[in-house]
Structure formats: structure tokens, C-alpha cells
C-alpha positions as CSV (number, residue, x, y, z in Angstrom):
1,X,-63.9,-27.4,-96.1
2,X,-64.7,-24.2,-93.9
3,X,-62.0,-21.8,-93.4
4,X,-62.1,-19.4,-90.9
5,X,-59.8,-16.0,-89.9
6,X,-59.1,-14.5,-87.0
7,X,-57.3,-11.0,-87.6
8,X,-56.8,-10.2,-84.3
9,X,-54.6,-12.8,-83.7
10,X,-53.3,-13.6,-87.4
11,X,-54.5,-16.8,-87.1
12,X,-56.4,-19.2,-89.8
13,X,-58.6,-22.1,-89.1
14,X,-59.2,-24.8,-91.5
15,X,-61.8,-27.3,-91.0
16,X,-61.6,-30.1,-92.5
17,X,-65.0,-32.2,-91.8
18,X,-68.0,-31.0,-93.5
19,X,-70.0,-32.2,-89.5
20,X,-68.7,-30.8,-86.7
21,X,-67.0,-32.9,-83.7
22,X,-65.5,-32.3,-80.6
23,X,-61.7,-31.7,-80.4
24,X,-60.4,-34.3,-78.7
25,X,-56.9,-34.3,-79.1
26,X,-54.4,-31.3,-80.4
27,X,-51.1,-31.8,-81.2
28,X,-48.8,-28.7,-81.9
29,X,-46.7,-29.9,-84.7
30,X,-44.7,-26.4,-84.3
31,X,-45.0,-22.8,-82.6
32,X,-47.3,-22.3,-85.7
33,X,-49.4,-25.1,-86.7
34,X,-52.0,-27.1,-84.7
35,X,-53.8,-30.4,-85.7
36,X,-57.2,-30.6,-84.1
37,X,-58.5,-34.6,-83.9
38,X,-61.7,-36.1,-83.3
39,X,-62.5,-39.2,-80.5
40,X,-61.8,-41.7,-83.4
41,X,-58.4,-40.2,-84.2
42,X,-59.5,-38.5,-87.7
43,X,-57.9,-35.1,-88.6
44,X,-60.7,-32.3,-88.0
45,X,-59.0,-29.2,-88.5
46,X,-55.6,-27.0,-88.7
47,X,-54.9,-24.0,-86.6
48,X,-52.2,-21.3,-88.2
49,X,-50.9,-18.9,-85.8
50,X,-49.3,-15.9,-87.4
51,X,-50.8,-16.5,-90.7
52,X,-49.9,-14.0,-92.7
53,X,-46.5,-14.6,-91.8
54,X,-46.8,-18.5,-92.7
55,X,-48.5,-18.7,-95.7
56,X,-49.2,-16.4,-98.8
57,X,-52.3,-15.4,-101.0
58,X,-51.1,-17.4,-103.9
59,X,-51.4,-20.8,-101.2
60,X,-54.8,-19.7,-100.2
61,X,-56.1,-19.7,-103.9
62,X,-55.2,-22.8,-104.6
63,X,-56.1,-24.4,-101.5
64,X,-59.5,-22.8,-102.3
């Protein structure tokens, strides 16, 4: 699992396959978080917009 910030926008990106794929579908679950999917419909990765808004340090350590 790659994760990958953008400061400029406050925004995190979590991948979640270890190969990379094409986006082939997003779905915006909210005004903050994206779901990126791959041709065969499995989850590749997680967009947070305004991240250091939505999550906090203490969630970041124990996702990693």
C-alpha cells in the first residue's frame, strides 16, 4: 500500500494495489472521499480531499 500527499491541495492518496491499473471508474462517496476502481471492479485506490481536515496523525499511524 503506497500512500501519497499532495500539500498543495491537502489531499492524500492511498493505493491500494501493489501493480498499477488504470482508473476506470471513480465514485465520489462524499465532497471528500473518492474510490478509484479498476476494469474488473476491484478497489484501487482512495482520494482524500482536505486531508488534514478529515483525518488525524494518530489514523495515519495506524493505518501505516
Amino acid at each position: 500500500m503506497d500512500i501519497e500527499i499532495d500539500y498543495e491541495v491537502d489531499a492524500d492518496y492511498i493505493t491500494i494495489q501493489k501493480e498499477k491499473s488504470e482508473v476506470a471508474k471513480t465514485i465520489e462517496v462524499d465532497e471528500s472521499i473518492i474510490l478509484d476502481f479498476d476494469k474488473n471492479g476491484k478497489l484501487i485506490g482512495v482520494e482524500i480531499l482536505n486531508a488534514s481536515k478529515n483525518l488525524n496523525s494518530s489514523v495515519l499511524k495506524e493505518v501505516l
